[in-house]
Each structure stands twice: as structure tokens, then as C-alpha cells.
N, CA, C and O of each residue as an XYZ file, in Angstrom:
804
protein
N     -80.143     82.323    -55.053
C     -81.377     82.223    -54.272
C     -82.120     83.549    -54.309
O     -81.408     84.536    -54.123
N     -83.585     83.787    -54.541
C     -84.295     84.867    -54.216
C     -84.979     84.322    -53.350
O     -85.172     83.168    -52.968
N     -85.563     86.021    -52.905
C     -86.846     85.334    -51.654
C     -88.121     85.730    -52.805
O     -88.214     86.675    -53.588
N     -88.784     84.889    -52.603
C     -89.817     84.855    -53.166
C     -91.217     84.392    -52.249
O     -91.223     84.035    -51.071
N     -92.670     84.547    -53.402
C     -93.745     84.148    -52.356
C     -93.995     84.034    -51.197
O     -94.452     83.077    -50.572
N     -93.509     85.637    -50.693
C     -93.753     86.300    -49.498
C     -95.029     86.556    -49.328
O     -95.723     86.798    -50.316
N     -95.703     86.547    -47.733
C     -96.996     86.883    -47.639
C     -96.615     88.474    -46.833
O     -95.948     88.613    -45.808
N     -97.243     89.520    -47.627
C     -96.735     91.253    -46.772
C     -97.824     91.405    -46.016
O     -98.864     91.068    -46.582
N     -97.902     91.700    -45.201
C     -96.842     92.871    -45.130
C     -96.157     91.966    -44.363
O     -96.687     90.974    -43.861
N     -94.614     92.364    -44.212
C     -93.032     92.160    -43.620
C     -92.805     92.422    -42.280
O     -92.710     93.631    -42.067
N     -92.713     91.896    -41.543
C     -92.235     92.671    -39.809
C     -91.272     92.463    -39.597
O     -90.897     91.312    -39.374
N     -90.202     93.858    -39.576
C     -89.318     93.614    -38.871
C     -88.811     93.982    -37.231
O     -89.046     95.174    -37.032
N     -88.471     93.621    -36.559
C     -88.708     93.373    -34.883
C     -87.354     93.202    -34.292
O     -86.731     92.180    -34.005
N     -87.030     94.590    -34.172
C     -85.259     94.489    -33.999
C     -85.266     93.754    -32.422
O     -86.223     94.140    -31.750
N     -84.309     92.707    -31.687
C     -84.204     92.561    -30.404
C     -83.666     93.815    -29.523
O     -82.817     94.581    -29.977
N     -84.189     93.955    -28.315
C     -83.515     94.553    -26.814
C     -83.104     94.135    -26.269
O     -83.142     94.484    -25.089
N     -82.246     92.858    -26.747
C     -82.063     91.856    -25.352
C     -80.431     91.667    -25.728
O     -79.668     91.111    -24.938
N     -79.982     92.201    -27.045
C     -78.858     91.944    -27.454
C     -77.745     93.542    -27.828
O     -78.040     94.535    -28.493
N     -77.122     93.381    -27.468
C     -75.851     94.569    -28.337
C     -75.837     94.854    -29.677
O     -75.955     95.968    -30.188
N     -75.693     93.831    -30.204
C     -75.775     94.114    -31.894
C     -77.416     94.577    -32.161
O     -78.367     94.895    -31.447
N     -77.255     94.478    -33.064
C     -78.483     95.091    -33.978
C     -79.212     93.887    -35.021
O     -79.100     93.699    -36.233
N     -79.997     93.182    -33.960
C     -80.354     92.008    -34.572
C     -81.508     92.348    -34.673
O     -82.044     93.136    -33.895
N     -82.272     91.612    -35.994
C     -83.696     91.665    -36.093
C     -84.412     90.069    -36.684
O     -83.746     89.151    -37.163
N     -85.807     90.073    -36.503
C     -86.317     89.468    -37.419
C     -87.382     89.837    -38.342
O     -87.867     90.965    -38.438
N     -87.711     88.810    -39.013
C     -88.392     89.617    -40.190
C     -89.307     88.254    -40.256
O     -88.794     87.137    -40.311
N     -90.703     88.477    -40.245
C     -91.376     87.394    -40.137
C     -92.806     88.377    -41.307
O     -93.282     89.510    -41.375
N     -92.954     87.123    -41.971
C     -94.477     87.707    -42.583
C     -95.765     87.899    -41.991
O     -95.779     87.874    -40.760
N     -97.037     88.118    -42.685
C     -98.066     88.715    -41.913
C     -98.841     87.222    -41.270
O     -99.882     87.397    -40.636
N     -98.468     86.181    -41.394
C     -98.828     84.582    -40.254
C     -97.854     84.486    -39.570
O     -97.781     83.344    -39.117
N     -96.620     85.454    -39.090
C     -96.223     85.599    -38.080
C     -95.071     84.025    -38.558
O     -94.530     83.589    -37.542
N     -94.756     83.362    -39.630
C     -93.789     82.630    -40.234
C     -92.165     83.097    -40.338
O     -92.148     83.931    -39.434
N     -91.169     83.080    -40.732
C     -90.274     83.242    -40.009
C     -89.490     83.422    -41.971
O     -89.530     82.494    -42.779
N     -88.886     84.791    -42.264
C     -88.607     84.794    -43.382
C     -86.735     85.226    -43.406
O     -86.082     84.945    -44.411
N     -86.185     85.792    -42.400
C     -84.957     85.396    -42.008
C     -85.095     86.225    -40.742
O     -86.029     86.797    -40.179
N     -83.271     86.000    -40.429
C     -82.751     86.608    -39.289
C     -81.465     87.505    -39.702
O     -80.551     86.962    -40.323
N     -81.379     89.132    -39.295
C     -80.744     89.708    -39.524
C     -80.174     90.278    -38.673
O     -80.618     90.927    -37.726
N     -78.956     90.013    -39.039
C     -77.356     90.197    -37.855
C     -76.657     91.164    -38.143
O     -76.451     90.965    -39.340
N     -76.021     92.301    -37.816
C     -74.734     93.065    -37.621
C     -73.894     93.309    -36.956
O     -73.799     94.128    -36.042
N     -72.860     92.246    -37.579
C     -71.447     92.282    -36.956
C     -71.218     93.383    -36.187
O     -71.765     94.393    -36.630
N     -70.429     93.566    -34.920
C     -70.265     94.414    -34.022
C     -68.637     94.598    -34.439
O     -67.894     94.016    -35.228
N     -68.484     95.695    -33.508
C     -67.186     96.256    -33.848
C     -66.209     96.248    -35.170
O     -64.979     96.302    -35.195
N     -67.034     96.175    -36.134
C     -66.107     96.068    -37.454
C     -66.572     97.836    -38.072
O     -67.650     98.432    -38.057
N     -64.952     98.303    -38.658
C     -64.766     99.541    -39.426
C     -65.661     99.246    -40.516
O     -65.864    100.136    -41.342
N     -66.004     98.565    -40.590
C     -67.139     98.448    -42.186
C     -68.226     97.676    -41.823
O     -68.349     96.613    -41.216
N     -69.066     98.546    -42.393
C     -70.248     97.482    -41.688
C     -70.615     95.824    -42.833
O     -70.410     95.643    -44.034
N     -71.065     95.121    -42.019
C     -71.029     93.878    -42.001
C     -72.018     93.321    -41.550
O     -72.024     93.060    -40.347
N     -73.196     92.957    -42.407
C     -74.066     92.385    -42.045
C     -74.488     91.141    -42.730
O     -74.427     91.027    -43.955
N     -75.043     89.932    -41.704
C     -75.144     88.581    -42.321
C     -76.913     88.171    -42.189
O     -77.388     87.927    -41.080
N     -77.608     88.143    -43.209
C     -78.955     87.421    -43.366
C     -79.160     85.926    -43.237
O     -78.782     85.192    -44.149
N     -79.854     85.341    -41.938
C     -79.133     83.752    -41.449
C     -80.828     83.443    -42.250
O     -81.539     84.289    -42.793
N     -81.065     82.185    -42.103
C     -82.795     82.075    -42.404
C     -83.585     81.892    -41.691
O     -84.709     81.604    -42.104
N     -83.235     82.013    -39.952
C     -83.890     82.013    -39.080
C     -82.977     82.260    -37.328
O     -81.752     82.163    -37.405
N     -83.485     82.516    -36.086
C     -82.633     83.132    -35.312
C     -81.371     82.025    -34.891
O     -80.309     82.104    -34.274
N     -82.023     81.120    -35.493
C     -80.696     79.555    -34.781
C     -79.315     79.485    -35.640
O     -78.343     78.760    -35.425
N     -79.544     80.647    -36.891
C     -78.395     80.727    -37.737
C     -78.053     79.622    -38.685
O     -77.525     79.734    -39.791
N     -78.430     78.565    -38.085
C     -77.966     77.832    -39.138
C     -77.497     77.788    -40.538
O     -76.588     77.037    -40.892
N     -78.072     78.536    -41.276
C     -77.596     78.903    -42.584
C     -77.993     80.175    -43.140
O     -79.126     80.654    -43.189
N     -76.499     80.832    -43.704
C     -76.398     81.708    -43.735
C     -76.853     81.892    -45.278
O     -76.684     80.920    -46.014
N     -77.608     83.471    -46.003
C     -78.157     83.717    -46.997
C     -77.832     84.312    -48.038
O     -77.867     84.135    -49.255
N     -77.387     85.333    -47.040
C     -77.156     86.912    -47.817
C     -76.381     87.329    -46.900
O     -76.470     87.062    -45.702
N     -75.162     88.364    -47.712
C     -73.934     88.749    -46.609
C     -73.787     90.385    -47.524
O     -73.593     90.371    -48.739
N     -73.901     91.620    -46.798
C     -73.931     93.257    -47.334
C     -72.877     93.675    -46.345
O     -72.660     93.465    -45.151
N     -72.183     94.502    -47.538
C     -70.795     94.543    -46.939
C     -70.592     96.517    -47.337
O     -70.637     97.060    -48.441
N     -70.407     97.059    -46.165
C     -69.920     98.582    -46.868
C     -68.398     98.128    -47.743
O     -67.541     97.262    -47.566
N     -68.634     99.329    -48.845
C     -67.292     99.606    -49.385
C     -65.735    100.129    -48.496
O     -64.534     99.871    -48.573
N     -66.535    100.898    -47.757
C     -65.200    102.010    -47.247
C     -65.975    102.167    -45.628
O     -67.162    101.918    -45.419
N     -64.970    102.641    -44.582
C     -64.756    102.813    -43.389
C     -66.259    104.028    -43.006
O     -67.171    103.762    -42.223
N     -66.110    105.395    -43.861
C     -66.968    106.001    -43.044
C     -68.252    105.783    -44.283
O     -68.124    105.966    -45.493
N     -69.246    105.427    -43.686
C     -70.824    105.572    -44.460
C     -71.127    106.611    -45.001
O     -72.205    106.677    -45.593
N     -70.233    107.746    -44.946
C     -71.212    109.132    -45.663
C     -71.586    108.874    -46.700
O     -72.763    108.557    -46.873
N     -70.605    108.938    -47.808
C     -71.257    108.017    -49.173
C     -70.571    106.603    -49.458
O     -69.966    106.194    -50.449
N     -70.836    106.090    -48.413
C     -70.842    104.280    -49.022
C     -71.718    104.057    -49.283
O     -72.719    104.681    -48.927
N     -71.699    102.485    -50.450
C     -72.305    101.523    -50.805
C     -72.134    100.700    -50.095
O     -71.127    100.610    -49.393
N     -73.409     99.617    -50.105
C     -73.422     98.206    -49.865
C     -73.434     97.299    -50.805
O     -74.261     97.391    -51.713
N     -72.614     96.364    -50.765
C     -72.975     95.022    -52.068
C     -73.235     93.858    -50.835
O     -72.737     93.370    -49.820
N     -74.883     93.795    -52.108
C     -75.496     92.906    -51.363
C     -75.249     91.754    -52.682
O     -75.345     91.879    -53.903
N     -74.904     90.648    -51.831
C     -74.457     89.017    -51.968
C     -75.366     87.713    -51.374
O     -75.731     87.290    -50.277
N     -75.492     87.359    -52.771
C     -76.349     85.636    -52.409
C     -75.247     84.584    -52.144
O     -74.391     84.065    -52.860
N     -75.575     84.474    -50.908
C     -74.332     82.990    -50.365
C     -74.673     81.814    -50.884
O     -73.839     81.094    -51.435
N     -75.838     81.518    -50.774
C     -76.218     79.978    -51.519
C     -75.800     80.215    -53.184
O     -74.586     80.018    -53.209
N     -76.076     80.414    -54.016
C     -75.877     80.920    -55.861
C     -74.576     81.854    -55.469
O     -74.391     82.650    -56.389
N     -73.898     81.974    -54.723
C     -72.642     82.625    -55.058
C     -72.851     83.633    -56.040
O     -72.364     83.488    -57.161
N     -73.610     84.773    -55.708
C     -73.062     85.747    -56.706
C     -73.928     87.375    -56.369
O     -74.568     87.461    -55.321
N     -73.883     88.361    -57.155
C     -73.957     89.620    -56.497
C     -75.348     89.942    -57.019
O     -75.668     89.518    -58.129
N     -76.394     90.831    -56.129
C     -77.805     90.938    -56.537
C     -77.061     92.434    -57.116
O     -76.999     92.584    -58.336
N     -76.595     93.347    -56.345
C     -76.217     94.603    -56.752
C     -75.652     95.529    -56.007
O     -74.542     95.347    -55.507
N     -76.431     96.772    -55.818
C     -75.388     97.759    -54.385
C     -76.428     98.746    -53.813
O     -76.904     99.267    -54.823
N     -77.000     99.251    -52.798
C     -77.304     99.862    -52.111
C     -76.325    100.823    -51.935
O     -75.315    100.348    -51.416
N     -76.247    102.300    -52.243
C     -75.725    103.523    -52.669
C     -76.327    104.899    -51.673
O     -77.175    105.686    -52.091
N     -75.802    104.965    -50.537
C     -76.525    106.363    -49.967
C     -76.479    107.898    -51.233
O     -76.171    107.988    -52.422
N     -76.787    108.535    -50.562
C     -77.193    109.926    -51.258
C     -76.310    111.242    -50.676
O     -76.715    112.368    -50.966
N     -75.111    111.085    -49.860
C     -74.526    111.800    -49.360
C     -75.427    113.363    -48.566
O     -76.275    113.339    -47.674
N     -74.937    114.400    -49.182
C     -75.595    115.715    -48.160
C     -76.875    115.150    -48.233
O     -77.583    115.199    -47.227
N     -77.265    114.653    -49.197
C     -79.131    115.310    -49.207
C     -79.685    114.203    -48.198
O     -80.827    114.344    -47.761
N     -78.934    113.136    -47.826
C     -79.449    112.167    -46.524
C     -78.975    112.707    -45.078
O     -78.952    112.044    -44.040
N     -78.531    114.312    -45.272
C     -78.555    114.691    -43.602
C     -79.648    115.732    -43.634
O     -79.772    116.345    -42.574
N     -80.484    116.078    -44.632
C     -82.077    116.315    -44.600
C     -83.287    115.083    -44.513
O     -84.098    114.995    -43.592
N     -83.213    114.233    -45.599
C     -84.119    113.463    -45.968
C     -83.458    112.285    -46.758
O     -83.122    112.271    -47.943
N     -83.350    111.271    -45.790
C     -82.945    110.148    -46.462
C     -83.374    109.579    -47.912
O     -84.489    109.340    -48.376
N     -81.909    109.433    -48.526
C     -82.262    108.838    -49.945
C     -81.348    108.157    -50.572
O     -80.310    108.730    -50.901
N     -81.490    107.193    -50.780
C     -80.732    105.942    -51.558
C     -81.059    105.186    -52.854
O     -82.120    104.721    -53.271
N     -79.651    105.214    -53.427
C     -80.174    104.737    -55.137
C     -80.385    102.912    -54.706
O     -79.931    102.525    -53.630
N     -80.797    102.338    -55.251
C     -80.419    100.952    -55.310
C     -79.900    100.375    -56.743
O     -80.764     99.991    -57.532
N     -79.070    100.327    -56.967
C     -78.337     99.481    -58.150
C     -78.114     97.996    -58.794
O     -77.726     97.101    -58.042
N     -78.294     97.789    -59.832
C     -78.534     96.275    -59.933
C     -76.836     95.421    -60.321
O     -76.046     96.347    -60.143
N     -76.386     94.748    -60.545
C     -75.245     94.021    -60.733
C     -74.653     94.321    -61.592
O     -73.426     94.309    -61.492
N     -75.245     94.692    -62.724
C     -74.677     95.728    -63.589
C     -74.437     96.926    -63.526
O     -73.950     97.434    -64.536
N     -74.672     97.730    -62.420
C     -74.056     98.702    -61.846
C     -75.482    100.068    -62.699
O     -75.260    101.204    -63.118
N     -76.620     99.411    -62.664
C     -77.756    100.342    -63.198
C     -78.860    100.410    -62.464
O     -79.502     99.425    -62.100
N     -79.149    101.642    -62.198
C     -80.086    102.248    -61.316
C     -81.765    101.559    -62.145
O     -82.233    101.611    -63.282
N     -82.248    100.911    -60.719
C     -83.259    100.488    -60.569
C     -84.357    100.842    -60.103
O     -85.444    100.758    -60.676
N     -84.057    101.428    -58.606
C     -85.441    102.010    -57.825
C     -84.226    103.039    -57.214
O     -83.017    103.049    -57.449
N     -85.151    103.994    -56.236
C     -84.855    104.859    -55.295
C     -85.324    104.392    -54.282
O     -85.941    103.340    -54.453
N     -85.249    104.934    -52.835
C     -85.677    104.932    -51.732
C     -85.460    106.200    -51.255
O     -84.388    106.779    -51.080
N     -86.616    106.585    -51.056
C     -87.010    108.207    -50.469
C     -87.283    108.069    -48.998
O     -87.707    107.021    -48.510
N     -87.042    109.091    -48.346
C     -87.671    109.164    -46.795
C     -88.923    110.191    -47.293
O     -88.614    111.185    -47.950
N     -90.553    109.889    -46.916
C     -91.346    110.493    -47.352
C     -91.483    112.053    -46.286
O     -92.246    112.833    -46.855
N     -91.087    112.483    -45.304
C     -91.312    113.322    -44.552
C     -89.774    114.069    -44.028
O     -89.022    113.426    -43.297
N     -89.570    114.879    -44.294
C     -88.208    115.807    -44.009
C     -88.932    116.270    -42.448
O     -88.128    115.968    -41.565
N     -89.781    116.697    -42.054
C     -90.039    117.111    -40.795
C     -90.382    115.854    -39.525
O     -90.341    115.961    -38.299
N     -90.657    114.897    -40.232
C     -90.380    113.681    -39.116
C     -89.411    113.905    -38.566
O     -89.236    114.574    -37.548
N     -88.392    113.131    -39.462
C     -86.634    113.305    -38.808
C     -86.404    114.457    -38.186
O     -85.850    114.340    -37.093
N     -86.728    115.842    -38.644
C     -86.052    116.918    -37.957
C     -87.061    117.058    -36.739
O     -86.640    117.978    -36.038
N     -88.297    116.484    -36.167
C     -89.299    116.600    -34.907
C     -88.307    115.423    -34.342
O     -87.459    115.921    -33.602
N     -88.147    113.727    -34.507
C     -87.601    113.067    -34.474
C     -86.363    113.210    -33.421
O     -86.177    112.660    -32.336
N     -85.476    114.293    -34.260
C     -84.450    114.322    -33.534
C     -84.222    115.335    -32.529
O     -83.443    115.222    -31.582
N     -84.975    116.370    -32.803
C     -85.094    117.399    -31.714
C     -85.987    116.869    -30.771
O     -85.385    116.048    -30.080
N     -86.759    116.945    -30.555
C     -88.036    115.907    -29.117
C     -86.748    114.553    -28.492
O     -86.426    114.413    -27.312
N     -86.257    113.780    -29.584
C     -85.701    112.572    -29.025
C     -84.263    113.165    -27.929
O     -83.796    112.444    -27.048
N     -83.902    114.157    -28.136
C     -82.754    114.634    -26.993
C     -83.528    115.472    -25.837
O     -82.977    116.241    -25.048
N     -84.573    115.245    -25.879
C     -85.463    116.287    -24.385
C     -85.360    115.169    -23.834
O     -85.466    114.183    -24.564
N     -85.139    114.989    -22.480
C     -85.186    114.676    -20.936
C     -86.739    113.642    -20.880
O     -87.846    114.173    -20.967
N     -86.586    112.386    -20.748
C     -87.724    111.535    -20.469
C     -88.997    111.716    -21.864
O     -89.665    110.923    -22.527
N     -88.842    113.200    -21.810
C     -90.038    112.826    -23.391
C     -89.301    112.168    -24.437
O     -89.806    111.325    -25.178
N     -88.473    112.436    -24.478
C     -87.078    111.904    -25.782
C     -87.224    110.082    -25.803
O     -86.690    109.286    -26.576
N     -87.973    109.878    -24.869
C     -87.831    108.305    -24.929
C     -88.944    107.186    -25.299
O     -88.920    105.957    -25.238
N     -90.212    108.384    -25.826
C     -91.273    107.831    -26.317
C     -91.272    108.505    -27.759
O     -92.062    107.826    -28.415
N     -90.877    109.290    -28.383
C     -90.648    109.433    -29.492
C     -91.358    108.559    -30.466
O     -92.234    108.815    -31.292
N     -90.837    107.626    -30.196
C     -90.942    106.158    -31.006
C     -92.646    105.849    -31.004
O     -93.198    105.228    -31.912
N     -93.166    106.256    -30.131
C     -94.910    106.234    -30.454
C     -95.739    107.228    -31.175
O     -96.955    107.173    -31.358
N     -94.566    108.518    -31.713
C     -95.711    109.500    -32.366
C     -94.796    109.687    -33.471
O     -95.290    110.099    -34.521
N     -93.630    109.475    -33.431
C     -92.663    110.408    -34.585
C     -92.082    108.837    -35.280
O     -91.416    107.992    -34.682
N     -92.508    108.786    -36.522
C     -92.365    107.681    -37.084
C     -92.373    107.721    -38.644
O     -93.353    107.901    -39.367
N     -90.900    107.486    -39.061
C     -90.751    107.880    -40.528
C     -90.895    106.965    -41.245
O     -90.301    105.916    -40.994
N     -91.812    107.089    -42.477
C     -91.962    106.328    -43.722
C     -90.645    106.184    -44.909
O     -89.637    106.882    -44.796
N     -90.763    105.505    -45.678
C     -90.156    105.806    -46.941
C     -90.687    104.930    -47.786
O     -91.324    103.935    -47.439
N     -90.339    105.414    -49.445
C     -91.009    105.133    -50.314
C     -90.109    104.740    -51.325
O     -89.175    105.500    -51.584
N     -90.284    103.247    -52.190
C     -89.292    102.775    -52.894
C     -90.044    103.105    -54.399
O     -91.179    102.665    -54.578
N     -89.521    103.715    -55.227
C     -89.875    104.212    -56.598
C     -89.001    103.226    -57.462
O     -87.823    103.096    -57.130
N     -89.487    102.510    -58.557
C     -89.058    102.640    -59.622
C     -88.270    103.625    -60.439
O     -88.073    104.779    -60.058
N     -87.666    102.959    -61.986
C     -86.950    103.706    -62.585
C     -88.247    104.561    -63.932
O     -88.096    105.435    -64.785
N     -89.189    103.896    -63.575
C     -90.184    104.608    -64.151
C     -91.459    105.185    -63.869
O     -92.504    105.343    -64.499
N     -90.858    105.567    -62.220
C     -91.577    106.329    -61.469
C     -92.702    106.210    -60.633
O     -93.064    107.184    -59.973
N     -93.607    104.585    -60.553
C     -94.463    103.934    -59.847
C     -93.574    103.713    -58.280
O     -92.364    103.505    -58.190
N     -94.176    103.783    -57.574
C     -94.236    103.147    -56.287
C     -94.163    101.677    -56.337
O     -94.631    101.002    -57.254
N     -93.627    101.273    -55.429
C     -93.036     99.340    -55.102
C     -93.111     98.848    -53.956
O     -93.308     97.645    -53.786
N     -92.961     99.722    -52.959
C     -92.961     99.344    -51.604
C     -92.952    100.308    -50.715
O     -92.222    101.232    -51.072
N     -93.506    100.484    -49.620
C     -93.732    101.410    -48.560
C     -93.331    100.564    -47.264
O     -93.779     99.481    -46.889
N     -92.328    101.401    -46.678
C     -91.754    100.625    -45.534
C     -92.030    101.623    -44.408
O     -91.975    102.828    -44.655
N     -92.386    101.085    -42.932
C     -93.161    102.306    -42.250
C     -92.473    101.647    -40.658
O     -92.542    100.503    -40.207
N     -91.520    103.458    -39.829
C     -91.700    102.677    -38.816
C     -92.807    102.590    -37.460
O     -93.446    103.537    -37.001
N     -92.815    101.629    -37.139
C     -94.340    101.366    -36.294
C     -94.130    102.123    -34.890
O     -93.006    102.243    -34.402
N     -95.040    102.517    -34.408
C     -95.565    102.599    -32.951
C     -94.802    101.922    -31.387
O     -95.287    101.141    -30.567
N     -93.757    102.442    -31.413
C     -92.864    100.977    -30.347
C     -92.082    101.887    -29.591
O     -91.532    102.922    -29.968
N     -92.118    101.188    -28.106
C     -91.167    101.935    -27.434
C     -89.342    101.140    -27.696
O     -88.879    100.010    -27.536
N     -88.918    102.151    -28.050
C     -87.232    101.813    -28.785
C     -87.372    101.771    -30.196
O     -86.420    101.380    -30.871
N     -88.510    102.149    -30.767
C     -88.133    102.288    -32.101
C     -87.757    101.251    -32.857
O     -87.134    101.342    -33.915
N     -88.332     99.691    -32.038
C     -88.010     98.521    -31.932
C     -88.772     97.304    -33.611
O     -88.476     96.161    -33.961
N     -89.712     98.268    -34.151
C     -90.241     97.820    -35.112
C     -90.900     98.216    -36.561
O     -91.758     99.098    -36.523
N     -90.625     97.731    -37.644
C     -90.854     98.098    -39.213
C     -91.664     97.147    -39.774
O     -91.695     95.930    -39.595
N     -92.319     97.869    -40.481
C     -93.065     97.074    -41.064
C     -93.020     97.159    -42.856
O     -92.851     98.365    -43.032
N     -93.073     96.625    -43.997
C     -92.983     96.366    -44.896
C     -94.365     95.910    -46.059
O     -94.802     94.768    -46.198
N     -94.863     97.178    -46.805
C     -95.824     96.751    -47.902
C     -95.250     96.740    -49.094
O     -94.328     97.474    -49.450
N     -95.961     95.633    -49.937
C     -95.596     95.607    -51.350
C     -96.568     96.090    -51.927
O     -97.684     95.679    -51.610
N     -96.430     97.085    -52.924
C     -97.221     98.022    -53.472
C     -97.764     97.533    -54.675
O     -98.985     97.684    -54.720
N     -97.095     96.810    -56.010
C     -96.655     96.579    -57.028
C     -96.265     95.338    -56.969
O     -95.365     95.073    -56.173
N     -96.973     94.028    -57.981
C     -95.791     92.953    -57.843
C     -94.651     92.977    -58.792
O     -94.736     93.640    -59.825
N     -93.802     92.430    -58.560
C     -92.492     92.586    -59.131
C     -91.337     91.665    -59.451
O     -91.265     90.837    -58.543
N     -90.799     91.549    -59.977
C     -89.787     89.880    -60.624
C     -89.026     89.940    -59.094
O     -88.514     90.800    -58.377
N     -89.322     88.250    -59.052
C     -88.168     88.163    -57.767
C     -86.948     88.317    -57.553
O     -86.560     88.798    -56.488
N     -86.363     88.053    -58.230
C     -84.629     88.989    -58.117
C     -84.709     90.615    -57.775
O     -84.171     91.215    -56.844
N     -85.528     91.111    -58.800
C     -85.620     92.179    -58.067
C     -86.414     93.044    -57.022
O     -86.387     94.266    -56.875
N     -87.173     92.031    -56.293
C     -87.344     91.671    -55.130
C     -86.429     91.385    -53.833
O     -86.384     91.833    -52.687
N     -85.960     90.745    -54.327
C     -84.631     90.790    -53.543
C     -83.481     91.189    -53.479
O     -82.630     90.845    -52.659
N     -83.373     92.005    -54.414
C     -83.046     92.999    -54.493
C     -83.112     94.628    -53.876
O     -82.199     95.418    -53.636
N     -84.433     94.742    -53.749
C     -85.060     95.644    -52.821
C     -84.984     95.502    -51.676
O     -84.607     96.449    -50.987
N     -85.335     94.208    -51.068
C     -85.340     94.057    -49.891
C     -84.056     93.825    -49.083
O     -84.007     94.192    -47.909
N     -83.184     93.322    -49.583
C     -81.635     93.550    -48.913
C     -81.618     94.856    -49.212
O     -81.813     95.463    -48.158
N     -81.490     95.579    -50.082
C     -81.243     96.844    -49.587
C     -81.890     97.955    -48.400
O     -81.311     98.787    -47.701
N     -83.379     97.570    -48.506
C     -84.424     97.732    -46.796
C     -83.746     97.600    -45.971
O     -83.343     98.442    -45.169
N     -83.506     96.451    -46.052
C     -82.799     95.920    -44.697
C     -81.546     96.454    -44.234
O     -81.372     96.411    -43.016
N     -80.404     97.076    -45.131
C     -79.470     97.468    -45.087
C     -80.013     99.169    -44.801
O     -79.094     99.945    -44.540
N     -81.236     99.680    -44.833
C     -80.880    101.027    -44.488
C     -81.665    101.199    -43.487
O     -81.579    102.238    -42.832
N     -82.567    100.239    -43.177
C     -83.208    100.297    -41.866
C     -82.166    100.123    -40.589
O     -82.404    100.715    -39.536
N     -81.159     99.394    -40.719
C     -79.890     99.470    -39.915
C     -79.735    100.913    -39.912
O     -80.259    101.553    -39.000
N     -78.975    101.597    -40.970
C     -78.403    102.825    -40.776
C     -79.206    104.083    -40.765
O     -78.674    105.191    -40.693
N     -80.972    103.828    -40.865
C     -81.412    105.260    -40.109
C     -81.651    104.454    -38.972
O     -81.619    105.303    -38.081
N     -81.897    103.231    -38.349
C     -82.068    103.168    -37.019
C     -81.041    103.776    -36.157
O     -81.181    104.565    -35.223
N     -80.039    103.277    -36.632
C     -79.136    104.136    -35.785
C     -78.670    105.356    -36.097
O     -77.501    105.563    -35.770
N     -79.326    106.338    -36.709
C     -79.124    107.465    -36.640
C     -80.412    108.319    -35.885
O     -80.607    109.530    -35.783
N     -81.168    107.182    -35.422
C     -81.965    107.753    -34.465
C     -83.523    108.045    -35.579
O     -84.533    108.564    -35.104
């Protein structure tokens, strides 16, 4: 299965109402393009793409390799076609400056990057976000981009986070059109790192 004939831009709209780290992801008519879940309390992270919040059927399942994330991968998996899109790959030291992740295709070959476009976001970001009551609007002025590059150096997608108190929402442009596999390709991997800088604040 790919996702295909998406209308962008992408919203994603994590809930406050839940523990886990659930989101949805609806296009720009506000239509409903899945629902994204992360398993709680598991040593590896574990996340399941349902196709809408009632779960009913499940899509896509991204699984870390190993216990601590410093440099894990994710393999992201099509549940319906049974089989592997590729791996989402952090960047070790250079993602405790400026987030950066390879994305890899099934053959284990580098496809795009994902850059964090601003090194001084994150570092305003995280210093302001531990001050006393200002630390808790953050989320309306300090708001990091990133930028998905090709292997031949064009831009593909710009993912931006929005204006929200909790840091509660992303939004998603397609820059470039692009073959749907690797489309979806990209976008499970989004999705998989918008989890892990959300929660790194």
C-alpha cells in the first residue's frame, strides 16, 4: 500500500487528552489521512499507523532497532502488502545540535535527508522552555522547521512546527512531486521523527 493523492499541506494534531503520543494527520479539507499511535511503555519504540482514530485497520507499523535511540533506526513496514518501505536512520552527535536523519530505501540506499533548518531554534527552544511560566508558551514563537533533500540535492518537503500551545501541531508541504512509494516513504519517516523531536522538547 502507498499513500498517495494527498491534498498538502498535511496536519498533524497530536492529542492532550491522552498519555501516549497520539496524533492525527488530516489533509488541507480537513479529510482524515491516518491515525498515529505510540505504544507506551515499550524499550523500543513502537509505533502503529491505524487509517483513522477508530483503529480499525491497521497500515504501517515503525519499529526502533535497539533499546536506546541515540543512533537507532526505524523500519518502516506496510501491513496491508506485507513488506518493508525502508529505515529512518538518526544522525547520532550531530542531532544533539541540529537534527538530522538519513532516510533509506529497502535496499538499504540513501534517498533523502532530513535537516532541522535552524540550530538556534532548538538551542532558544530549550533554554526559554525551562524558565518558570514563560517556558510554557514557547510553542507560539520558537518553532522549528526542517527540510527533506533529495539524493540530488532539490528540496521535497518542508515540515513546520505551528503556533500551538503544547507544541500540539505540524504541518506538512510538498515541495516537489514525487513517485508514491517514495512518498511514503518520506512520510513514515516524518512521522517517526516528529515523535522523537517532540519529545525532546
Amino acid at each position: 500500500m502507498v499513500l498517495n493523492n494527498l491534498n498538502y499541506p498535511l496536519d498533524f494534531k497530536f492529542k492532550i487528552t491522552t498519555l501516549a503520543s497520539d496524533f492525527n494527520i488530516t489533509d488541507k479539507n480537513g479529510n482524515y489521512v491516518a491515525y498515529v499511535r505510540q505504544k507506551m511503555f515499550k524499550l523500543k519504540e513502537d509505533v502503529i499507523v491505524f487509517n483513522d482514530e477508530s483503529k480499525s485497520k491497521e497500515l504501517f507499523r515503525i519499529r526502533a532497532n535497539q533499546w536506546i535511540d541515540f543512533n537507532a533506526s526505524y523500519s518502516l513496514n506496510d501491513l496491508i502488502d506485507n513488506k518493508n518501505f525502508g529505515r529512518l536512520a538518526r544522525k547520532g552527535m550531530r542531532s544533539l545540535w541540529k537534527a538530522s536523519y538519513d532516510i533509506l530505501d529497502a535496499h538499504d540506499q540513501p534517498k533523502f535527508k532530513i535537516q532541522e533548518d535552524s540550530a538556534w531554534v532548538r538551542f532558544w527552544d530549550g533554554f526559554v522552555g525551562e524558565l518558570p511560566i514563560i517556558g510554557m508558551f514557547t510553542g507560539y514563537f520558537l518553532n522549528p522547521s526542517y527540510t527533506v533533500t533529495g539524493i540530488d540535492g532539490k528540496a521535497y518537503f518542508k515540515l513546520k512546527k505551528m503556533p500551538s500551545f503544547f507544541g500540539r501541531r505540524f504541518q506538512l508541504d510538498r515541495l516537489i512531486d514525487i513517485d508514491d512509494e517514495e512518498e511514503s516513504l518520506v512520510i513514515l519517516s516524518l512521522l517517526m521523527m516528529t515523535l522523537l523531536e517532540r519529545a525532546r522538547g
